[in-house]
SEROGU-282444 format. One record per residue: residue in three letters; z negated, y, x of N, C-alpha, C, O in turn. Coordinates in nm, 2 decimals, decimal comma. Layout:
SEROGU-282444
{torse ALA; {Z; Y; X}; {Z; Y; X}; {Z; Y; X}; {Z; Y; X}}
...
END
This chain:
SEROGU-282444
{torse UNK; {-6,68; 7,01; 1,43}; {-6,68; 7,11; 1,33}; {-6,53; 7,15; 1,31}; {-6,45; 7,13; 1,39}}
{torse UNK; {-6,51; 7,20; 1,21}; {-6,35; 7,25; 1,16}; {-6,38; 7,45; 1,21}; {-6,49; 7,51; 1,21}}
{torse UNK; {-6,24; 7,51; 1,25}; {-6,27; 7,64; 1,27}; {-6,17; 7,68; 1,18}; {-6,08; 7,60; 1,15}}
{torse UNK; {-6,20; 7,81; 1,12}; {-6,03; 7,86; 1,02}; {-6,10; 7,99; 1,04}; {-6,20; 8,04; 0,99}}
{torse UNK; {-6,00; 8,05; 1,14}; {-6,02; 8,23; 1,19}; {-5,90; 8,30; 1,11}; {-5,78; 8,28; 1,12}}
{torse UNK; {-5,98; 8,42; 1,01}; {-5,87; 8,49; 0,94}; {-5,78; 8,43; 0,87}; {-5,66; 8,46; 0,87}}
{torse UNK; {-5,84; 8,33; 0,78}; {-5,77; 8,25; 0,67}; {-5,64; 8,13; 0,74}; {-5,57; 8,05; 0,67}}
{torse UNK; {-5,64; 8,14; 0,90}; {-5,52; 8,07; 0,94}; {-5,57; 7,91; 0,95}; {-5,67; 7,86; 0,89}}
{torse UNK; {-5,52; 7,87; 1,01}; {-5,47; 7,70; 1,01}; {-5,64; 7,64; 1,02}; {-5,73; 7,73; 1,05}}
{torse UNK; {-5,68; 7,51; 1,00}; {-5,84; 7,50; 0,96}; {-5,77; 7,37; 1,12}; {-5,69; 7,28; 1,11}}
{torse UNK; {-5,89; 7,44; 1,26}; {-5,88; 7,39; 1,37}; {-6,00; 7,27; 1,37}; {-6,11; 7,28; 1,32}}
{torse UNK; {-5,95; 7,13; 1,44}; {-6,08; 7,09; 1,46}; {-6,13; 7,08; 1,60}; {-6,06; 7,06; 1,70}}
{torse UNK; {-6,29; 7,12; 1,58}; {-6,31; 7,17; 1,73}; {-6,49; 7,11; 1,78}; {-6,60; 7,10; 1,71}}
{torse UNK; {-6,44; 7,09; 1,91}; {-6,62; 7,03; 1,93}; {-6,73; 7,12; 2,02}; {-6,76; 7,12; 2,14}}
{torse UNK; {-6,79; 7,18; 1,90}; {-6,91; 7,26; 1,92}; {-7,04; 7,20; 1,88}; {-7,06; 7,10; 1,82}}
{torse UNK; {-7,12; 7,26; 1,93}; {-7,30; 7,21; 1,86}; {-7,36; 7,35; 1,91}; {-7,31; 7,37; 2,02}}
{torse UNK; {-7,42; 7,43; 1,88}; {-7,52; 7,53; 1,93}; {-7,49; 7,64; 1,81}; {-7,43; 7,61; 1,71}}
{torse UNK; {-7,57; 7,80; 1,86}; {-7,53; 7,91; 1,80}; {-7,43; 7,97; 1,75}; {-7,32; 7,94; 1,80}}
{torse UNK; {-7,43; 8,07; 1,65}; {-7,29; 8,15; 1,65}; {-7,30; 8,24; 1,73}; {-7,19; 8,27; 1,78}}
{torse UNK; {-7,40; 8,30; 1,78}; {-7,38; 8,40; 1,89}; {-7,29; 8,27; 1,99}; {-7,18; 8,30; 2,03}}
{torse UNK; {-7,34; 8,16; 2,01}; {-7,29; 8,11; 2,14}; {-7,12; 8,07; 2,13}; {-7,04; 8,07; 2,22}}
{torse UNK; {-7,09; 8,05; 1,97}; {-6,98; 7,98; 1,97}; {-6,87; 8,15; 1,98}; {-6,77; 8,18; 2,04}}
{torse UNK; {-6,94; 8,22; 1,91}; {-6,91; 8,38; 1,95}; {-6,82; 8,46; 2,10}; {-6,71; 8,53; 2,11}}
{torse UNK; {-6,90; 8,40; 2,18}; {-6,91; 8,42; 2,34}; {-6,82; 8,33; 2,33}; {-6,72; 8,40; 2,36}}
{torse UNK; {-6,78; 8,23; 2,31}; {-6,66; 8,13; 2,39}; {-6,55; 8,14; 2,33}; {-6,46; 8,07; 2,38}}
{torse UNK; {-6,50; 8,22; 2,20}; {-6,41; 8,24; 2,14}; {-6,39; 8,38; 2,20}; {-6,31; 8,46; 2,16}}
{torse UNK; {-6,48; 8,41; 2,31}; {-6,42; 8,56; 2,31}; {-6,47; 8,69; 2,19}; {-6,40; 8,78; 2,16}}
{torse UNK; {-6,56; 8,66; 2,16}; {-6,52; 8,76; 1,98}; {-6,65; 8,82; 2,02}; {-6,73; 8,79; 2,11}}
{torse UNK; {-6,65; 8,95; 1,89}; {-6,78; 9,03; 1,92}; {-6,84; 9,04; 1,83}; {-6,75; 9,09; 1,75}}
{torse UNK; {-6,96; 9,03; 1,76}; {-7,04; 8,99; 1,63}; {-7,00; 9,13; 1,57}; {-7,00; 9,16; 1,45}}
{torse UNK; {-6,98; 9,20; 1,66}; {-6,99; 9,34; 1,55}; {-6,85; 9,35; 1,47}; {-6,84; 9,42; 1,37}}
{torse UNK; {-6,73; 9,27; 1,52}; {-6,65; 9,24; 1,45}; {-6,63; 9,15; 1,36}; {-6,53; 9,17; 1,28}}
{torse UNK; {-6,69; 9,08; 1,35}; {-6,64; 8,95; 1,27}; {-6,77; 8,96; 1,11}; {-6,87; 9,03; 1,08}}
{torse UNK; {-6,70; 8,86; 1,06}; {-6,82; 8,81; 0,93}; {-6,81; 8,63; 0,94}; {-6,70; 8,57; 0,94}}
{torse UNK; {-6,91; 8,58; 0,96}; {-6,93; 8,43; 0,98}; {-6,93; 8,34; 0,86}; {-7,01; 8,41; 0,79}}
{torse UNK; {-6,90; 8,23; 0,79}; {-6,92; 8,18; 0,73}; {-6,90; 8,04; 0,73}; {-6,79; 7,98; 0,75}}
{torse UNK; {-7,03; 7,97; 0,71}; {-7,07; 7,82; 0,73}; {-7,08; 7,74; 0,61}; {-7,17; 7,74; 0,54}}
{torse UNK; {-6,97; 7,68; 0,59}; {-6,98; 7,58; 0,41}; {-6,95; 7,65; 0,33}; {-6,96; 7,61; 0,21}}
{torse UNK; {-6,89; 7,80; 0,36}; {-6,89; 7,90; 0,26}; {-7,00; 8,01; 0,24}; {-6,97; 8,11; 0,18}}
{torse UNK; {-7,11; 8,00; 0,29}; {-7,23; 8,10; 0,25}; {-7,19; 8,19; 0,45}; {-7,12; 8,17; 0,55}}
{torse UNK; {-7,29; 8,32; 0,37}; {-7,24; 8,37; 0,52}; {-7,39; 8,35; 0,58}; {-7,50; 8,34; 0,52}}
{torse UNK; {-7,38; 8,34; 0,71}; {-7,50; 8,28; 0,78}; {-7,54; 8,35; 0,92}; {-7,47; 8,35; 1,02}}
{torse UNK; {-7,65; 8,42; 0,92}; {-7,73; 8,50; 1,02}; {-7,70; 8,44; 1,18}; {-7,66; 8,33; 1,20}}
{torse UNK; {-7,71; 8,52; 1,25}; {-7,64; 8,51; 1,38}; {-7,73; 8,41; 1,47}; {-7,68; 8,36; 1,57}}
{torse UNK; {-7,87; 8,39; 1,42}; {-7,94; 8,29; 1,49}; {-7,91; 8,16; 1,43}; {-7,99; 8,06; 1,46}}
{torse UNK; {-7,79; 8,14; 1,33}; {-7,76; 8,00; 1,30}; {-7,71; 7,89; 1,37}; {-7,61; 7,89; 1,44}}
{torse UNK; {-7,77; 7,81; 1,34}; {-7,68; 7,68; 1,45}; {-7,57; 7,59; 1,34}; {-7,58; 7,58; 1,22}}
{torse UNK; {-7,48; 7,54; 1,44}; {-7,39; 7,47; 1,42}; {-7,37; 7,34; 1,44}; {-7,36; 7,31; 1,56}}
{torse UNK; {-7,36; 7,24; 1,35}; {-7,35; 7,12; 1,44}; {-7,18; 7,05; 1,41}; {-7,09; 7,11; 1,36}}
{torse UNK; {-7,18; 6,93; 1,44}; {-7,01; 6,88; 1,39}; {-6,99; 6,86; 1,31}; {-6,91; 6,77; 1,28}}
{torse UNK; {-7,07; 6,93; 1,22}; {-6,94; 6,82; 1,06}; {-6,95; 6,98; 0,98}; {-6,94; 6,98; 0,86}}
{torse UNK; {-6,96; 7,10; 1,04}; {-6,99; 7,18; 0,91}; {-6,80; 7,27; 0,97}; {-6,73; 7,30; 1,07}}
{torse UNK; {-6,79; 7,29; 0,85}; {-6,64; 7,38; 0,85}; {-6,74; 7,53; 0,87}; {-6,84; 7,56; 0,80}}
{torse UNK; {-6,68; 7,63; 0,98}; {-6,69; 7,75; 0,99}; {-6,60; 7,85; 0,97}; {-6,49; 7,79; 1,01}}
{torse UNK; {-6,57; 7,96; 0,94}; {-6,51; 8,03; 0,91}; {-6,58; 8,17; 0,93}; {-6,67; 8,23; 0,87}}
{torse UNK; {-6,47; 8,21; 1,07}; {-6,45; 8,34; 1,09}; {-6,36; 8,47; 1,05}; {-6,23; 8,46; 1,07}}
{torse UNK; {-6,41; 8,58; 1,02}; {-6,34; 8,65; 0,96}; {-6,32; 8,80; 1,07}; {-6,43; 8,86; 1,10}}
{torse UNK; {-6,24; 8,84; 1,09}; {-6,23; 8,97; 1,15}; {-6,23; 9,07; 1,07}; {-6,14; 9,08; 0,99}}
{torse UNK; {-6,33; 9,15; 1,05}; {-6,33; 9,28; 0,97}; {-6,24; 9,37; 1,07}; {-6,23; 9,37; 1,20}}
{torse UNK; {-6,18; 9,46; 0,93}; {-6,07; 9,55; 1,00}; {-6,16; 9,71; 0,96}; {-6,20; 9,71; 0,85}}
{torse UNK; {-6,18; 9,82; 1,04}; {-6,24; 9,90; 1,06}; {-6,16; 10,06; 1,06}; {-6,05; 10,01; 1,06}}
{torse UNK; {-6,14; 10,16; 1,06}; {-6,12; 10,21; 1,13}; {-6,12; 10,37; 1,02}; {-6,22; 10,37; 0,94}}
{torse UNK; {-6,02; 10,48; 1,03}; {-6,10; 10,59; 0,96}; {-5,93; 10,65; 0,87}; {-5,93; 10,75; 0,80}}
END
């Protein structure tokens, strides 16, 4: 699969499973981020396999 976190450099990387799971190994917290798979945004019970480009986004929060 390809990764591109926050618009930066498009990583190639070898995953297969959840985004909760790919979540956990990047370290990251679902309540932070917005996910997106081929471009559509995609529910946290989605799976991943190798050929799909993902794209994480960090939502910025605060008051």
């Amino acid at each position: 699969m390809y990764l591109l976190l926050n618009n930066m450099k498009k990583k190639k990387m070898s995953f297969s499973g959840s985004i909760t799971s790919l979540l956990g190994k990047l370290h990251l917290r679902r309540e932070e981020v917005v996910i997106k798979v081929n471009g559509k945004i995609v529910p946290d019970d989605s799976r991943i396999s190798g050929s799909e480009t993902v794209e994480i986004i960090k939502v910025i929060f605060g008051g």
